[in-house]
C-alpha positions in Angstrom: -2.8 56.5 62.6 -2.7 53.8 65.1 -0.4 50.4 64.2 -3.0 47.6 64.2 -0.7 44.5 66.1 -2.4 41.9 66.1 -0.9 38.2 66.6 -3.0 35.0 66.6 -1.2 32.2 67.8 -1.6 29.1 67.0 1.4 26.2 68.0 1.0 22.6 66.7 3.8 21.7 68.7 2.8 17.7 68.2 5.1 14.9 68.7 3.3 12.7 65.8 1.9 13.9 62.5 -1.3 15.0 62.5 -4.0 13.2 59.3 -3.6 15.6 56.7 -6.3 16.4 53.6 -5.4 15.3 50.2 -3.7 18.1 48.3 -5.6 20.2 46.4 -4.1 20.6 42.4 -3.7 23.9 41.4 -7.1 22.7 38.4 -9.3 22.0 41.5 -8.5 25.4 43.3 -9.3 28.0 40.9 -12.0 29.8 42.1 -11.3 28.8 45.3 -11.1 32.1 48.2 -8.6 31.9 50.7 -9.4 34.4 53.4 -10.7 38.2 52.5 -8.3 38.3 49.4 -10.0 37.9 46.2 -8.7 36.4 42.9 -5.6 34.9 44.3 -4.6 31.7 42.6 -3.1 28.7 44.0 0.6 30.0 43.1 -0.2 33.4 44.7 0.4 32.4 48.5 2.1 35.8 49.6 1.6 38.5 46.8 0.9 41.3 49.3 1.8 41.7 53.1 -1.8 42.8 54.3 -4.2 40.1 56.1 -3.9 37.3 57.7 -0.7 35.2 57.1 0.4 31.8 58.1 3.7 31.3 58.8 4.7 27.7 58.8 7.9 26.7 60.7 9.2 23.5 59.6 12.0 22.0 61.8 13.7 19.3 60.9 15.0 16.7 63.3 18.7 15.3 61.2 21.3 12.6 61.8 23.4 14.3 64.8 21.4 17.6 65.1 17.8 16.7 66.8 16.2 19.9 68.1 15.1 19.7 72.2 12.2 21.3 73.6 14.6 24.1 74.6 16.1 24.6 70.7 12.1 24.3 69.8 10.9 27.7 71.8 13.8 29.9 71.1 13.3 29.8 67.3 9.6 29.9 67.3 10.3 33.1 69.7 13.2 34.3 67.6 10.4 33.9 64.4 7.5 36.0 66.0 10.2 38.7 66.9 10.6 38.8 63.3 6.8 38.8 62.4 6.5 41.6 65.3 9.2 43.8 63.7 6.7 43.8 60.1 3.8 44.3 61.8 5.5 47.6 63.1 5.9 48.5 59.7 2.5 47.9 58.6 -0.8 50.7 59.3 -4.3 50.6 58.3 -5.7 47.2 58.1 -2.4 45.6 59.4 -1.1 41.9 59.1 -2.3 39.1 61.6 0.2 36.1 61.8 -0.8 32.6 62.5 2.0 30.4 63.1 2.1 26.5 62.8 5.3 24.7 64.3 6.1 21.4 62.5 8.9 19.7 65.1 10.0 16.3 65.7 9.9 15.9 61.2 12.3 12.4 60.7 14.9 14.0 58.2 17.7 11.5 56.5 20.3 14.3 55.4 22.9 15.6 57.2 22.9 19.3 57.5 26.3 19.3 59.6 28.3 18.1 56.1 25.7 19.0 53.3 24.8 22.3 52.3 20.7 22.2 52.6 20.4 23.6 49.1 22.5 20.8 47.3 19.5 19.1 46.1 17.7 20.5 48.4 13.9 18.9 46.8 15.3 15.8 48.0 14.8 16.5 51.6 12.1 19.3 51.5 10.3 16.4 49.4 11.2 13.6 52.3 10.2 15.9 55.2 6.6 17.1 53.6 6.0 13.7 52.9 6.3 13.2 56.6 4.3 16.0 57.2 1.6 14.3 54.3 2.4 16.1 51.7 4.1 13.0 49.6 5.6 14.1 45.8 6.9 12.0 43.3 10.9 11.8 42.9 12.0 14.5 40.8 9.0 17.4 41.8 10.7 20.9 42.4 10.7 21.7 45.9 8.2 24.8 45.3 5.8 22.4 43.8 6.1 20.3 46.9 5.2 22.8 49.5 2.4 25.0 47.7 0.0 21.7 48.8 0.9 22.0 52.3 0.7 25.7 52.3 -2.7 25.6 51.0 -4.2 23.4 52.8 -2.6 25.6 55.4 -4.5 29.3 54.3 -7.7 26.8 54.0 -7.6 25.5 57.5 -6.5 28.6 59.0 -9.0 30.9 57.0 -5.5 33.4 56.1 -5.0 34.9 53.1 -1.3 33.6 52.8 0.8 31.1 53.9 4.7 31.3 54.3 7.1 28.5 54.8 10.1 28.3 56.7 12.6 25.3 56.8 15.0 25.8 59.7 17.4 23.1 59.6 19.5 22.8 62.9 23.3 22.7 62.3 25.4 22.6 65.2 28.9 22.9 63.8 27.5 25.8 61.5 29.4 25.6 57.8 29.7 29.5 57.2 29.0 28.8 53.5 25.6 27.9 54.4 23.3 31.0 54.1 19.9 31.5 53.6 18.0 31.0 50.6 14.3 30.2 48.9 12.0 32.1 46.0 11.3 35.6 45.9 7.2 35.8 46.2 7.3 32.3 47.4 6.5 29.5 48.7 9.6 29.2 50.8 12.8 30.0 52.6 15.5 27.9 54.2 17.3 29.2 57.4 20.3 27.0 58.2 20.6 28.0 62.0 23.6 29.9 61.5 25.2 33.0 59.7 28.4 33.2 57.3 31.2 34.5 60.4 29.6 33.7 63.4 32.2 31.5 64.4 30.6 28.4 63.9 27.7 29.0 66.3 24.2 27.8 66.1 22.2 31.0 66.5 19.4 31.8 68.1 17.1 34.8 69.4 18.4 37.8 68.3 20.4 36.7 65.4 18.1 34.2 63.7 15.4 36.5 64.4 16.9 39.4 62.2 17.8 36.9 59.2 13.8 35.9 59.8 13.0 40.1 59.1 15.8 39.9 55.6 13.8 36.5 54.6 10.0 37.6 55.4 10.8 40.6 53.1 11.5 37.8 50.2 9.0 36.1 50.5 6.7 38.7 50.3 8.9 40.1 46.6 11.6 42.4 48.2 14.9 42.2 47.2 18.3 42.5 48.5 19.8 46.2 48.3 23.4 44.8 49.0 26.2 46.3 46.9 27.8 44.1 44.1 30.4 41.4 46.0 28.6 42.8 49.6 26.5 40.3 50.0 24.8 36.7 48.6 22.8 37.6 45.1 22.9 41.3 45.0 19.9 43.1 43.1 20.2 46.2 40.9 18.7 49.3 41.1 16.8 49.2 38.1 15.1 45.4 38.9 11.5 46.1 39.5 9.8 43.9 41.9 6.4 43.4 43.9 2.6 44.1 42.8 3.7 47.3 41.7 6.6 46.7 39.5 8.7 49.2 41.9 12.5 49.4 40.9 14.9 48.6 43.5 16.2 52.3 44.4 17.4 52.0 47.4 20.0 49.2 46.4 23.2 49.8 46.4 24.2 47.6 43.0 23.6 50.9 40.7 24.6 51.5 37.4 23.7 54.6 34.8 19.9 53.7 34.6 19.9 54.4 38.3 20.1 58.0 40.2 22.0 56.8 43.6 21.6 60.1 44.7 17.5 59.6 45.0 16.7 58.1 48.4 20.1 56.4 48.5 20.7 55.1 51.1 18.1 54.4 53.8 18.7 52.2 56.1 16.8 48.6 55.6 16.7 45.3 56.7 17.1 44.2 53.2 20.5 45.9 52.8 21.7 45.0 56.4 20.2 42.3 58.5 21.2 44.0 61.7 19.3 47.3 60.3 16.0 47.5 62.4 14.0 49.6 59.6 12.1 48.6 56.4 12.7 51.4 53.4 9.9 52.8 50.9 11.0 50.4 48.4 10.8 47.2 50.4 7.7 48.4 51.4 6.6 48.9 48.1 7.7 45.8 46.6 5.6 43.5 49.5 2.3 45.3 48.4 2.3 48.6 50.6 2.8 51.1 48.0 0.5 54.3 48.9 1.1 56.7 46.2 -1.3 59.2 47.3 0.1 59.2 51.0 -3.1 58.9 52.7 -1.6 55.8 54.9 -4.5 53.7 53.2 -1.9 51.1 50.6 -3.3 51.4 47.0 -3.9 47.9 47.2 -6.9 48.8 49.2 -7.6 52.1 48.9 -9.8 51.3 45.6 -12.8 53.0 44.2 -15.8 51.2 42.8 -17.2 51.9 39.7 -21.0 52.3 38.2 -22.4 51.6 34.6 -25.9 52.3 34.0 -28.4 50.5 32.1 -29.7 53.0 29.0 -32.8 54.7 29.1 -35.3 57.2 27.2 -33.9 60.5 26.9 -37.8 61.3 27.5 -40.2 59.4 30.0 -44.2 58.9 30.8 -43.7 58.5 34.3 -42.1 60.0 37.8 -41.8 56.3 38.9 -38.7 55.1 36.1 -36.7 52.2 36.9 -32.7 52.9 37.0 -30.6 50.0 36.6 -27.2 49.4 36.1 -23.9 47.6 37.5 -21.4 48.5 40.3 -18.2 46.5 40.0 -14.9 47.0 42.3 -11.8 46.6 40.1 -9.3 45.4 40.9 -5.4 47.1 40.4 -3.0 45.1 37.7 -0.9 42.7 39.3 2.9 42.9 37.4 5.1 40.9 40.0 6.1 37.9 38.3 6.5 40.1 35.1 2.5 40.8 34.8 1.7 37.0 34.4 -0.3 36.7 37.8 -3.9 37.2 38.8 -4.5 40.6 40.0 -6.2 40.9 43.7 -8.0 43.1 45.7 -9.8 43.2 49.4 -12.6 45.0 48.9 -16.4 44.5 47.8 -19.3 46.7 47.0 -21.0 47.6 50.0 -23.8 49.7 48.8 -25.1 52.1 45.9 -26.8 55.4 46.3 -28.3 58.2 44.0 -28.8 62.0 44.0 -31.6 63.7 41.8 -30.4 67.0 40.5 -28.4 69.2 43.2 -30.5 67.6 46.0 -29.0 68.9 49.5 -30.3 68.1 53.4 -31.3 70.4 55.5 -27.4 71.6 56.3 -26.7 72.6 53.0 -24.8 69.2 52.6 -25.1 67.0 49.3 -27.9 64.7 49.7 -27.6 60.9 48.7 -30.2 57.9 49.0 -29.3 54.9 49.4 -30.1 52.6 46.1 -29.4 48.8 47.4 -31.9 46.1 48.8 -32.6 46.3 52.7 -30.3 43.1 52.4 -27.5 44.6 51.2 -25.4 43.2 48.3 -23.7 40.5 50.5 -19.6 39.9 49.9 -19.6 40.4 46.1 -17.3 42.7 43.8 -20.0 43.2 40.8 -23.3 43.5 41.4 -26.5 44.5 39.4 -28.9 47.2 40.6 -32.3 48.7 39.8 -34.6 50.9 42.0 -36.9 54.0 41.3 -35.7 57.0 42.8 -38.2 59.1 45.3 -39.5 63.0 44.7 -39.3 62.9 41.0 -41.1 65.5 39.2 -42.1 66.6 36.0 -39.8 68.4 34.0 -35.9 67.7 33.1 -33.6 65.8 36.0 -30.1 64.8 35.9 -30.0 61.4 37.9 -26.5 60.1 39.3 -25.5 57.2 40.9 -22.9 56.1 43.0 -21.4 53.0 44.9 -19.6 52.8 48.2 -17.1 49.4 48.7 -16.1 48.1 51.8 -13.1 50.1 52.6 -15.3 53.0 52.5 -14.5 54.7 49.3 -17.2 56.1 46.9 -16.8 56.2 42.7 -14.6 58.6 41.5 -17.1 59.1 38.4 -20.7 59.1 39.0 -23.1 57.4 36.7 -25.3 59.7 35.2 -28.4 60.2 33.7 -31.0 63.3 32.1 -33.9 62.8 31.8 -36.9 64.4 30.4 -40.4 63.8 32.5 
């Protein structure tokens, strides 16, 4: 199946700070829809990697490291080769990234002495105050960017929104490395790597941390071996939508089987390794256990519940009624304590009298919804009266098809007695 690449690109390279919205509090935004993707709450801003994302790249301007114009395109380019490299990965409906440069953000701490994640709300809190996002002394860092990045998936019309915070440090500190929360909001990317001899990198380099980072943000986790690399992960930690175990880590123990798929190669093992396993995969939303290239996460099937009726009737006009409703999958990232989400929506509902067939041979169905359709809606009530009924005894069954083209698995179903 064809790779669906598609990047929208949208630079706020500005100078000054553009007039910001008020924040929207998690209380006000329930029920609130960011993009396509239904149910997600106001803490869900990358629960699966399908849609439209925003990435945010935050760059900080610091006492003795102030990025230039030139500094300024080669990470935004290193970024999208990053963003390129997932949507490689990624078939079906695909990923669309919007990306929205903060530069020239006033920053008081020095990132050439100070590790960025001593303290680190201190400064993410000063800069998104810049960037009109202000937060009282004290507020965890997360809580301080899900505002921003929320406003962000609203403006945009995405269905996520990623943060990056690439402080610029010159004479790179090799015990600076990379950090943030797994599932989001955030990740900081000191420019620089642990033994690159005290460069600043860019391009290449920063753009294969970028892949090893994206993968966190969106719940994969690092397969390094114990003492390999910064905050291993075990083989038997489950991650993601799906609660997927981490089996192609390299941190095993006796719950694990190293010998099952160990070891792929993966960016989240090895930065430098161009090539996204099963389980990263997996843990950022794409499972597809049926391995039809559709991810379960969209490849749903409606369902249909119909109204009760007389086993016996005084009419070959009866009204059918009933309910089609798309469910949606459980959600157990964050140990099952997050809204479940889905894509999809009921696009129509049809019905078949007995063993009606068309003139092929072929099953026969009739389309049961309004001539104005059901609109963008994921339960929806029904009624119609169903054509060429006769006397005598008919089974009646109904089905719905959703947007991503899948019918009911079950049929609702009805005899009746005219």
């Amino acid at each position: 199946m064809a790779r669906l690449l598609t990047f929208l690109l949208v630079l706020a390279l500005a100078v000054g700070r553009a007039a910001w919205a008020e924040p929207i509090p998690p209380a006000a935004s329930e029920g609130k829809r960011y993009g396509d993707v239904r149910n997600a709450a106001y803490y869900q801003t990358s629960e699966v990697f399908l849609g439209r994302i925003a990435v945010a790249i935050v760059l900080p301007d610091s006492p003795g490291a102030v990025y230039t114009p030139y500094d300024v395109e080669q990470v935004v380019s290193a970024v999208q080769g990053a963003t390129e490299f997932w949507a490689e990965q990624v078939g079906y409906i695909g990923v669309h990234f919007t990306y929205e440069v903060e530069s020239a953000v006033p920053c008081s701490r020095s990132f050439v002495t100070t590790s960025p994640r001593q303290a680190d709300a201190e400064w993410i809190g000063e800069v998104m105050g810049q960037l009109g996002y202000p937060a009282p002394p004290g507020t965890d860092a997360a809580e301080i960017v899900y505002p921003y990045l929320n406003d962000l998936r609203t403006r945009l019309g995405t269905e996520w929104a990623v943060c990056f915070f690439i402080p610029k440090v010159p004479a790179f500190n090799a015990t600076f490395v990379s950090y943030g929360r797994i599932g989001g909001p955030y990740w900081v990317v000191p420019a620089g790597s642990p033994g690159d001899g005290n460069r600043w990198i860019l391009g290449k380099a920063l753009s294969h941390v970028i892949i090893h980072d994206m993968g966190h943000l969106f719940w994969a986790r690092n397969e390094y071996d114990d003492g390999e690399g910064a905050d291993p992960t075990p083989c038997n930690v489950r991650s993601g939508y799906f609660g997927i175990r981490n089996l192609n880590s390299w941190y095993y123990d006796y719950t694990c089987d190293f010998r099952v798929g160990h070891r792929l190669p993966c960016c989240m093992a090895d930065v430098d390794a161009l090539a996204a396993c099963g389980y990263t995969l997996a843990h950022m939303g794409l499972l597809d256990s049926d391995d039809d290239q559709i991810p379960d996460i969209v490849d749903t099937h409606p369902i249909v519940e119909l109204d009760p009726v007389p086993d016996t009737i005084t009419t070959i006009a009866p009204m059918i009624s009933g309910r089609a409703e798309e469910l949606l999958l459980p959600n157990l990232a964050g140990n099952g304590t997050r809204n479940p989400i889905g894509f999809n929506s009921i696009e129509h509902v049809e019905y078949r009298i007995d063993q009606m067939v068309d003139s092929l041979g072929a099953e026969l169905w009739l389309r049961a919804d309004p001539p104005e359709g059901f609109g963008d809606t994921t339960s929806v009530g029904f009624n119609f009266v169903p054509d060429s009924i006769t006397a005598g005894r008919h089974w009646i069954s109904v089905r719905a098809a959703n947007s991503a083209g899948n019918r009911s698995d079950e049929f609702g179903r009805k005899t009746i007695e005219v």
